[in-house]
N, C-alpha and C positions, 0 to 999 in steps of 0.2 A: 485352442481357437486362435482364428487370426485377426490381431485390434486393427483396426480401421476396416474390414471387410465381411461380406455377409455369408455366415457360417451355417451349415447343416449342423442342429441340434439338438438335444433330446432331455425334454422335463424330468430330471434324476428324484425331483418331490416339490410338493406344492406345502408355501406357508402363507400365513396371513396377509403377509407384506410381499407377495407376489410367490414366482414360480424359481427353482436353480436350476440352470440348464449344464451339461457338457457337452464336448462335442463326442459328435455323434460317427465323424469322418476325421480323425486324426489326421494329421498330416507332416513333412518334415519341416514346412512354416511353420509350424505348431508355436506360439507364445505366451499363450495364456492357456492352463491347466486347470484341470480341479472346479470348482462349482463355481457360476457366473449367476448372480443375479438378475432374473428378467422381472423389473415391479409392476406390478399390477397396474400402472398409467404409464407404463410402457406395451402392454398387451393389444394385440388388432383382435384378437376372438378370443373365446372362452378354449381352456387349454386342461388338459389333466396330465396326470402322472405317468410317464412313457410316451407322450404324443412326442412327435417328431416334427420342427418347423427351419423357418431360415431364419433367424438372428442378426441384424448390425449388432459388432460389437466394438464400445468406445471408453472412454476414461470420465466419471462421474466427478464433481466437485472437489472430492477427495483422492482425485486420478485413480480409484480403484475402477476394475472392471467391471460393464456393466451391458447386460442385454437392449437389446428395443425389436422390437420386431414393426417399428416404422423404418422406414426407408429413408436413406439421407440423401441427399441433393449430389453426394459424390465420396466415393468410397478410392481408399486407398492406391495412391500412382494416376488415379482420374484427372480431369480437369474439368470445372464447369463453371458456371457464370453465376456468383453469389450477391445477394447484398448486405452491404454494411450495415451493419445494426448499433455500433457503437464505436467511438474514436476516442484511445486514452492516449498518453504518453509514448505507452511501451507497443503499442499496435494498434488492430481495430478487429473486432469483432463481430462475426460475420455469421448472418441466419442460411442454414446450411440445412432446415428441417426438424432440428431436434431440440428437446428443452435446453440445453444446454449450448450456446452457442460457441461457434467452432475459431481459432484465436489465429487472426493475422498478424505474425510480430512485426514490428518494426525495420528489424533487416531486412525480413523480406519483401517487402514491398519496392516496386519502382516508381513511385510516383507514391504519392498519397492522397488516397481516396477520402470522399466525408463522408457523411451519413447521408444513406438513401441511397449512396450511390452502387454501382454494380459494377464490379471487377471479375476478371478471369482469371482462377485461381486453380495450382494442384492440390492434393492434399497428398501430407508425406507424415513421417514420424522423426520428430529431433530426438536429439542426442541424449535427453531425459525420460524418452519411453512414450511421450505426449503425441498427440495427433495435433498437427496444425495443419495450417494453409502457406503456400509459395505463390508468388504472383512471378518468380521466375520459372520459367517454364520449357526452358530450353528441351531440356532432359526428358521434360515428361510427355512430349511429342509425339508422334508418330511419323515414318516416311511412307508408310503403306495407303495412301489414298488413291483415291478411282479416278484420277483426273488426269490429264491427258495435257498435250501442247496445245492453246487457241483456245482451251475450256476458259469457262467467267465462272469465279468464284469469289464467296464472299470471307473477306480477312481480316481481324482482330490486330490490329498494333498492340504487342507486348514489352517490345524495348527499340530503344533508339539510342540514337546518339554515337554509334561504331562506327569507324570508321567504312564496315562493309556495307551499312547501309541499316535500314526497318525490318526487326525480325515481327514475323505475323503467324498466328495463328489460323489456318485455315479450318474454319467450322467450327473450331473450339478445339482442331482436335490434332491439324498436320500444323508436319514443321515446313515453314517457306520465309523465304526474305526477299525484299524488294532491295536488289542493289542499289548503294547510294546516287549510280548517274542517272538511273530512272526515277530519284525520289523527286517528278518535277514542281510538286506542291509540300508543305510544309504536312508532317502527321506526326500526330500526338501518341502517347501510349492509353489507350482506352477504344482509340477511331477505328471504328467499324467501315473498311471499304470495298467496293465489288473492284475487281483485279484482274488483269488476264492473265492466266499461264503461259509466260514465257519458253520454260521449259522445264524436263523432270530433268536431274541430277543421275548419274548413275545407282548411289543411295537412296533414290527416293525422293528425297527433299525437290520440294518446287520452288524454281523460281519465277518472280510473278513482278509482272509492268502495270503502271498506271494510265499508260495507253495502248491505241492500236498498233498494228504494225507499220512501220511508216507509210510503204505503199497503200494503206487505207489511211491513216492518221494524216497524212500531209492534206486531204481537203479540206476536213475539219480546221486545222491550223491557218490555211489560207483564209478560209471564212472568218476567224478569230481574228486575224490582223486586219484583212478588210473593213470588220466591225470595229476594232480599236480607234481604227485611222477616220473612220466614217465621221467617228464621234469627235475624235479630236479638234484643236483648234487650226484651220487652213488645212486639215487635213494629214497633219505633220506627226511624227513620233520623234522624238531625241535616239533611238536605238537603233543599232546597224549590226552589221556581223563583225563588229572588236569589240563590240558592247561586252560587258562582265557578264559569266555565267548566271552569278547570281541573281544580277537585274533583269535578265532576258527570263530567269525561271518567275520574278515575281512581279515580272508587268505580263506575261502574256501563260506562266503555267506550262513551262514547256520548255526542254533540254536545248540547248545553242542548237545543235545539230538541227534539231525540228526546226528550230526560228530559220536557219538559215535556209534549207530546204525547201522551207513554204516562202521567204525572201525571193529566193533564186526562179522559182515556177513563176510567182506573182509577175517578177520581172521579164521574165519568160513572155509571158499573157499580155505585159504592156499594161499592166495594172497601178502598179506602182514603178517609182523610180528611190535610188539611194546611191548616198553622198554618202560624206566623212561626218557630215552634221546628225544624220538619221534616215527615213526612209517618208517617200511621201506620196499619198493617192496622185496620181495623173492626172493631167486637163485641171490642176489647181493650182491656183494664184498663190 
């Protein structure tokens, strides 16, 4: 039988203290042998000797192996969205469906979750035979999704902080990254956001912008510095195009290029005017 996954198997005898199952479809996975315990409060129906059923199979208190014919929230190379059920030193521990709850260590985690909270996680098996959870997830990805150039989709932040930018999960399930010069708002590892697809990769992988294309996106940005300037005092902003990247992403949410682009139309229009000082609505004192 294969630990973390749900196995075809077959009741070899029934005892007091539940049923022993084997499997029923060997396999060249094959890693666990010989008679598996399914207990009695691990049972969905009434069961006899030679029935045939599916099986999760996991590692019990004592890591010995052990049946459930309940279904767990995510079997082996999966990824899915668990929550924390308890937080120690060495990880956090995570309700996954089963009495037994299933162990986030410490290394693997990108961040640290509390209790209550809900993380996206793979499950894999360490180096000790154990089933745990990874909150990296690179690997356990997929490039095969259905999505296309110009699709909206919605994406998981898994890790940050690279230099190439926000890696995301799309649906829980593709591998895609928001390049760093479209990261124009700040994102957490946990934030869930809707994304356009920029483009598929030759592999598969997507990559995915925080806005429209510019030729759509430059209105919207025009009307955002409109309302900026509306609001302001005389009508005036401090920022022009030598302004820092950085401050142009966190006063108006939006790449230099855009600021400049929707700067350059505006003045275009006779909207606004701009100096060396900043940039200012028209017809104001």
């Amino acid at each position: 039988m294969e630990l973390g996954k749900i196995n075809i198997v077959k009741i070899a005898r029934m005892t007091p203290h539940g049923a022993y199952v084997i499997d029923d479809e060997p396999s060249p996975n094959t890693r666990i042998t010989g008679e598996v315990l399914l207990p009695k409060g691990e049972m969905t129906a009434r069961l006899d000797k030679g029935d045939i059923m599916e099986c999760f199979i996991y590692l019990d208190s004592e890591d010995r192996p052990v049946a459930t014919m309940k279904r767990p929230l995510i079997t082996l190379g999966e990824t899915a969205i668990l929550t924390c059920q308890e937080v120690t030193q060495l990880g956090t521990f995570l309700d996954w469906g089963l009495k037994k709850d299933l162990f986030l260590p410490y290394r693997e985690q990108t961040r640290r979750p509390g209790k209550g909270s809900k993380v996206l996680v793979a499950l894999y098996i360490d180096k000790s035979g154990r089933l745990c959870a990874t909150m990296k997830l690179y690997k356990y990805l997929k490039n095969d999704s259905p999505y296309k150039t110009g699709d909206r989709v919605l994406g998981r932040v898994y890790e940050t902080g690279r230099d190439e930018g926000a890696h995301v999960a799309v649906d829980n399930t593709y591998r895609a990254l928001i390049p760093k010069k479209d990261l124009v708002t700040d994102v957490n590892i946990g934030d869930e956001i809707r994304l356009r697809v920029a483009r598929v990769l030759p592999d598969g992988k997507l990559v995915l912008a925080m806005r429209d294309p510019s030729h759509v996106q430059i209105y919207a940005d025009c009307e955002l510095i409109l309302g900026r300037l509306g609001s302001a005092p005389g009508g005036f902003l401090p920022v022009h195009d030598k302004t820092d990247t950085d401050v142009i992403r966190r006063t108006f949410g939006m790449s230099k290029n855009s600021f400049k682009r929707a700067v350059g139309h505006l003045m275009k229009e006779g909207k606004i005017t701009q100096d060396p000082s900043g940039i200012k609505l028209t017809g104001l004192k």
